[in-house]
TORDRENMI-540472 format. One record per atom (N, C-alpha, C): atom name; residue in one letter; x, y, z. Coordinates in steps of 0.1 Angstrom, whole numbers, plus 2048, in hexadecimal, padded with zeros to 3 digits. Layout:
# TORDRENMI-540472
{name:CA; resn:A; x:X; y:Y; z:Z}
...
This chain:
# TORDRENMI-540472
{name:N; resn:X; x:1E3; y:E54; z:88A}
{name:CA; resn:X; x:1D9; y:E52; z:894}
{name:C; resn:X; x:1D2; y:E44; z:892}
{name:N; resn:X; x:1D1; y:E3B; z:89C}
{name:CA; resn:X; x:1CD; y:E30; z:899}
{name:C; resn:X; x:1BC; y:E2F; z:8A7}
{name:N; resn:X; x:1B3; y:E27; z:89A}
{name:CA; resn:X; x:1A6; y:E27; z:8A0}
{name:C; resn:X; x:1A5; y:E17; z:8A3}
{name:N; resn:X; x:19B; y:E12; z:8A8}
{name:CA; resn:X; x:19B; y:E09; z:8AC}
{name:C; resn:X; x:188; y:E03; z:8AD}
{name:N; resn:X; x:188; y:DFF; z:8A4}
{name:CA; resn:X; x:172; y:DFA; z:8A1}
{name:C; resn:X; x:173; y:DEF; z:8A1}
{name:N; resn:X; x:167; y:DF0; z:8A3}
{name:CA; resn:X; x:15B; y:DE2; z:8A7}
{name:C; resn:X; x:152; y:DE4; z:89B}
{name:N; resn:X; x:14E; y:DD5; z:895}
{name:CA; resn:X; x:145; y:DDA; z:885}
{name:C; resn:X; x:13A; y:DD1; z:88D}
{name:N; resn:X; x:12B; y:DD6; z:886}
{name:CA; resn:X; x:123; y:DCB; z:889}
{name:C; resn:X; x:11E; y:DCD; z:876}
{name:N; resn:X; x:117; y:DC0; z:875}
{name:CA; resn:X; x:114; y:DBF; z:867}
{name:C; resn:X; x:10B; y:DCB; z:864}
{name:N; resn:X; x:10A; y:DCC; z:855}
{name:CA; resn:X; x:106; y:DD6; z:84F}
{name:C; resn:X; x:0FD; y:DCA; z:843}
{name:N; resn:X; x:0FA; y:DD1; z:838}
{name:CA; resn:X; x:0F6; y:DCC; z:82C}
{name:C; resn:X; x:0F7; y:DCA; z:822}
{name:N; resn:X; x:0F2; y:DC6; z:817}
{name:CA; resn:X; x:0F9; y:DBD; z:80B}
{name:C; resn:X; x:0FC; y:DCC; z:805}
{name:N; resn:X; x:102; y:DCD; z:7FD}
{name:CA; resn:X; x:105; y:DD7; z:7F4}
{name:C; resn:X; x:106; y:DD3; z:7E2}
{name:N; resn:X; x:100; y:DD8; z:7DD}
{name:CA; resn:X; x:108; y:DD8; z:7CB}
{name:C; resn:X; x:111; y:DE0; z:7C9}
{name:N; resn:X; x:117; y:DE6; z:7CF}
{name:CA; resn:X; x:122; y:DEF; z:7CC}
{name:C; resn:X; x:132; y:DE7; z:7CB}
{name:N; resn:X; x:132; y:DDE; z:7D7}
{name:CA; resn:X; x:13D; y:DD9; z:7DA}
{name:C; resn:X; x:13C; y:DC5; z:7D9}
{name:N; resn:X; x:132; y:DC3; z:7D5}
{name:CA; resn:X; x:12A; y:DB5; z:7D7}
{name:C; resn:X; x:12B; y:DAE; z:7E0}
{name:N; resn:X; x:12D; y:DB8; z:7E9}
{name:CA; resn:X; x:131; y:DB0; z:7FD}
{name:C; resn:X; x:121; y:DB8; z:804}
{name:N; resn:X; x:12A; y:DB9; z:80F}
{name:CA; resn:X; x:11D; y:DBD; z:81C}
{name:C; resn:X; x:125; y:DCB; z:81B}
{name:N; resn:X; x:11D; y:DD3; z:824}
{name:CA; resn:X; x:125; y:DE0; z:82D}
{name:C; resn:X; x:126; y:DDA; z:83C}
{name:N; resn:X; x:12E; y:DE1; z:842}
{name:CA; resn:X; x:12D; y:DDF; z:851}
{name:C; resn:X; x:127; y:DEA; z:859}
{name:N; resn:X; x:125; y:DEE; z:864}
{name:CA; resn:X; x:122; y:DFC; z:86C}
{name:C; resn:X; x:128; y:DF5; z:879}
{name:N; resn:X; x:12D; y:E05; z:878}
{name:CA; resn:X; x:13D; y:E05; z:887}
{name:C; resn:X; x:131; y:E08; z:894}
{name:N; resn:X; x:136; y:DFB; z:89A}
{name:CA; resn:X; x:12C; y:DFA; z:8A7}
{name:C; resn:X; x:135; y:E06; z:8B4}
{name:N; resn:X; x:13F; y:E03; z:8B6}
{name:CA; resn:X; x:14A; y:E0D; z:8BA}
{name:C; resn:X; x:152; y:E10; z:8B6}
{name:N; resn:X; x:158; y:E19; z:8B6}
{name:CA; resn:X; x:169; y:E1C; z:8B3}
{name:C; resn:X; x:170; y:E24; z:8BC}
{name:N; resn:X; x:17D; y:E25; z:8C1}
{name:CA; resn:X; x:186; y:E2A; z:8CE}
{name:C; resn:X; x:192; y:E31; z:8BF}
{name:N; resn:X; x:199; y:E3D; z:8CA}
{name:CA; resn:X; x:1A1; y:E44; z:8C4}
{name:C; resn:X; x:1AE; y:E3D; z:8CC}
{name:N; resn:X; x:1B9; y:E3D; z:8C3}
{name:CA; resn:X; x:1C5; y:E39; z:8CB}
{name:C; resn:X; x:1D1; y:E43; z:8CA}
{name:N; resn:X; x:1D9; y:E48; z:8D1}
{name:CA; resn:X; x:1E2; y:E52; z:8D1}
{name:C; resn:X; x:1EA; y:E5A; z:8DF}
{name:N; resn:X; x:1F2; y:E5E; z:8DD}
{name:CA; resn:X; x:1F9; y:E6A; z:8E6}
{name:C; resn:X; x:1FA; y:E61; z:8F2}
{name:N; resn:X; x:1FC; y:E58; z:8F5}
{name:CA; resn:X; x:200; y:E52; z:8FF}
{name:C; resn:X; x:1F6; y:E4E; z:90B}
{name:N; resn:X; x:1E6; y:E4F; z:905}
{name:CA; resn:X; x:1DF; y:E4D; z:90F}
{name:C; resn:X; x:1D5; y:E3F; z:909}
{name:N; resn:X; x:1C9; y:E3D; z:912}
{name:CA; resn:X; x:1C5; y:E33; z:90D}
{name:C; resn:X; x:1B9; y:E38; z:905}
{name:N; resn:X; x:1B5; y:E2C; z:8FD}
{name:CA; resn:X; x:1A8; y:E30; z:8F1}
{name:C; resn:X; x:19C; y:E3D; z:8FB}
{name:N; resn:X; x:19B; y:E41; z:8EE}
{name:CA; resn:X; x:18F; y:E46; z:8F3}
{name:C; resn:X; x:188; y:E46; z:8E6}
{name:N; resn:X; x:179; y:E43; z:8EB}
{name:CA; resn:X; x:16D; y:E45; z:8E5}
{name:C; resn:X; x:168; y:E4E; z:8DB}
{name:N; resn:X; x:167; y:E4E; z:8CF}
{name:CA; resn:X; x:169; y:E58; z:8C6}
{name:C; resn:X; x:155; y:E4F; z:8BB}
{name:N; resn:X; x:151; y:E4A; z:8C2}
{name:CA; resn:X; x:144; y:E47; z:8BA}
{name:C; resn:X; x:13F; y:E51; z:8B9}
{name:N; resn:X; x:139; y:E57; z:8C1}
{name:CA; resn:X; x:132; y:E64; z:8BC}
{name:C; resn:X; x:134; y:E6D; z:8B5}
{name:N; resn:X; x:13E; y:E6C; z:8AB}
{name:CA; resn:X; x:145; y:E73; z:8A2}
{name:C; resn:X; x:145; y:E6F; z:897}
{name:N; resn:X; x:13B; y:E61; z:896}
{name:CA; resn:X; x:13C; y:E60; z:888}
{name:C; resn:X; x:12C; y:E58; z:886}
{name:N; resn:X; x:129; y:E57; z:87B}
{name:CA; resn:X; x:118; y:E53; z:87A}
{name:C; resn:X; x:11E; y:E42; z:87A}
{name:N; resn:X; x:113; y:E3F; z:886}
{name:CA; resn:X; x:113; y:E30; z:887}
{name:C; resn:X; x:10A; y:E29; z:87A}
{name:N; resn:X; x:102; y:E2B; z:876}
{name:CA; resn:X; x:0F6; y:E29; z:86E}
{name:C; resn:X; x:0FB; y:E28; z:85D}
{name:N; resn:X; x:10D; y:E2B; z:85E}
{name:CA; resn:X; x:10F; y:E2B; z:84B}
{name:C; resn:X; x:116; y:E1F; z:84B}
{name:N; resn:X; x:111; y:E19; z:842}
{name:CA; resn:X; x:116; y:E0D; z:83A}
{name:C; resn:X; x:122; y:E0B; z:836}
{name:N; resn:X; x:131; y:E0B; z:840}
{name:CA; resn:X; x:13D; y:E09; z:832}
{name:C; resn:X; x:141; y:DFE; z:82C}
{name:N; resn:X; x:144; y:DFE; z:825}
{name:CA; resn:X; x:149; y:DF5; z:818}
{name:C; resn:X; x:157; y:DED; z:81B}
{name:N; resn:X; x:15D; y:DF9; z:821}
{name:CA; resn:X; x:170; y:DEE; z:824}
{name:C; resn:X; x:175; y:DF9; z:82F}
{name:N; resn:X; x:17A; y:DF5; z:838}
{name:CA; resn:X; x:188; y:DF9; z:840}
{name:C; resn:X; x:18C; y:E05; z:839}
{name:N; resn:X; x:18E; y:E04; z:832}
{name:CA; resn:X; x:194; y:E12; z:82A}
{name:C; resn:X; x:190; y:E19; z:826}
{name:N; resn:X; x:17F; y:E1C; z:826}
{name:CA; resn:X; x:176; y:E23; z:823}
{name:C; resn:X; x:176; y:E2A; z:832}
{name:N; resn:X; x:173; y:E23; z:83D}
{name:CA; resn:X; x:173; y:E26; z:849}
{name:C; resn:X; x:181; y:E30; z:84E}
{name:N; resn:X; x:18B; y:E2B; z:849}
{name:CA; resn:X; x:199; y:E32; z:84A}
{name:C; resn:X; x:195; y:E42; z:844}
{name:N; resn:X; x:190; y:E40; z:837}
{name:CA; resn:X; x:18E; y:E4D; z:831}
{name:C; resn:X; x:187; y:E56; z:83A}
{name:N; resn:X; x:17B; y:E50; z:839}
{name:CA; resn:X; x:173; y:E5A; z:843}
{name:C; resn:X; x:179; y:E60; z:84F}
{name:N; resn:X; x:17F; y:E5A; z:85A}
{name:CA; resn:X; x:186; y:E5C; z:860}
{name:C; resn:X; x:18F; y:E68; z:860}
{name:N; resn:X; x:197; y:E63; z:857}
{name:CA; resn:X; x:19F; y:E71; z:850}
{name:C; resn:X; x:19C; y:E7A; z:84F}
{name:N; resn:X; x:18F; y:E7C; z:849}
{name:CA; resn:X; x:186; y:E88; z:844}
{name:C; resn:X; x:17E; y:E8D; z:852}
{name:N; resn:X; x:17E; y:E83; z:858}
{name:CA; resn:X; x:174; y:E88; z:868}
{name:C; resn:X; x:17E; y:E96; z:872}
{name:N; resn:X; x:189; y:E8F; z:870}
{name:CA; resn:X; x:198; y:E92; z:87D}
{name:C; resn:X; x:19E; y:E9D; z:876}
{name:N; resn:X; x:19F; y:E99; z:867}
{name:CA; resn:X; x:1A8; y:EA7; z:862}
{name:C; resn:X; x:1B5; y:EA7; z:860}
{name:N; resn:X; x:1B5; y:E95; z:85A}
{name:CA; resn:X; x:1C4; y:E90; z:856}
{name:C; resn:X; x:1C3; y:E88; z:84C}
{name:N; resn:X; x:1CA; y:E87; z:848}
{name:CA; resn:X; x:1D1; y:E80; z:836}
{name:C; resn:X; x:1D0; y:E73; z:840}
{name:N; resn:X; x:1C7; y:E6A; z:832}
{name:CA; resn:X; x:1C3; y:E5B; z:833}
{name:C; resn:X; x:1D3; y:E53; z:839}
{name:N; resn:X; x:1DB; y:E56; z:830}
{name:CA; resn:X; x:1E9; y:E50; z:835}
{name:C; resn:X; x:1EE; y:E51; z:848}
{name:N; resn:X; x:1E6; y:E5B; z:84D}
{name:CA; resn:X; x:1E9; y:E60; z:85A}
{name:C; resn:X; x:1DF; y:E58; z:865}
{name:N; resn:X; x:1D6; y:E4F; z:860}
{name:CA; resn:X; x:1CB; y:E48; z:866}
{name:C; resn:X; x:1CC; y:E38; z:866}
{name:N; resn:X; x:1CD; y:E34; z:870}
{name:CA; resn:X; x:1CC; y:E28; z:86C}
{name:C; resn:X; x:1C1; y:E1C; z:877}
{name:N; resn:X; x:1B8; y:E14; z:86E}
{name:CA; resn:X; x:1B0; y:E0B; z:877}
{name:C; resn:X; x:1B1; y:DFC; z:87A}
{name:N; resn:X; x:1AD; y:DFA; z:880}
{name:CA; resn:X; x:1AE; y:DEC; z:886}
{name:C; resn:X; x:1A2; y:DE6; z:88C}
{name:N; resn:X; x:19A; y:DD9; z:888}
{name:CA; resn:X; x:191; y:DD3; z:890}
{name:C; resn:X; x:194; y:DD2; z:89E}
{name:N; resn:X; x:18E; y:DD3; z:8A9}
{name:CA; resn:X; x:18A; y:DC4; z:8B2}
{name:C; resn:X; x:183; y:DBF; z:8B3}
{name:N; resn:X; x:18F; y:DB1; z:8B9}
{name:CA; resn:X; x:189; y:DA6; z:8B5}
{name:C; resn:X; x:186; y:DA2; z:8C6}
């Protein structure tokens, strides 16, 4: 399943010595139709760390193995 977000900045972090970002939108992509809107399904307000953090969550949101998700900015 491939998602498709928009980041707006986030804040510094000590965890990772970068920023976080927060997903301003994100769209679902699949089954032959066009995105649909899937923000409300996830807390705009958390801080992630990397793409792949975001991928995880994801995973864990839908009810599929991280390998089965995959994200992509727009730009």
């Amino acid at each position: 399943m491939l998602f498709e977000f928009t980041r707006r900045d986030g804040a510094p972090t000590v965890f990772n010595d970068g920023a976080t970002f927060h997903v301003d939108q994100i769209s679902r992509f699949g089954e032959g139709k066009g995105p649909i809107d899937v923000s409300h399904l996830i807390d705009k307000s958390y801080g992630y760390h990397s793409s792949r953090e975001l991928r995880w969550h994801l995973a864990e949101r839908f009810g599929l193995t991280p390998n089965a998700v995959a994200v992509r900015e727009a730009h």
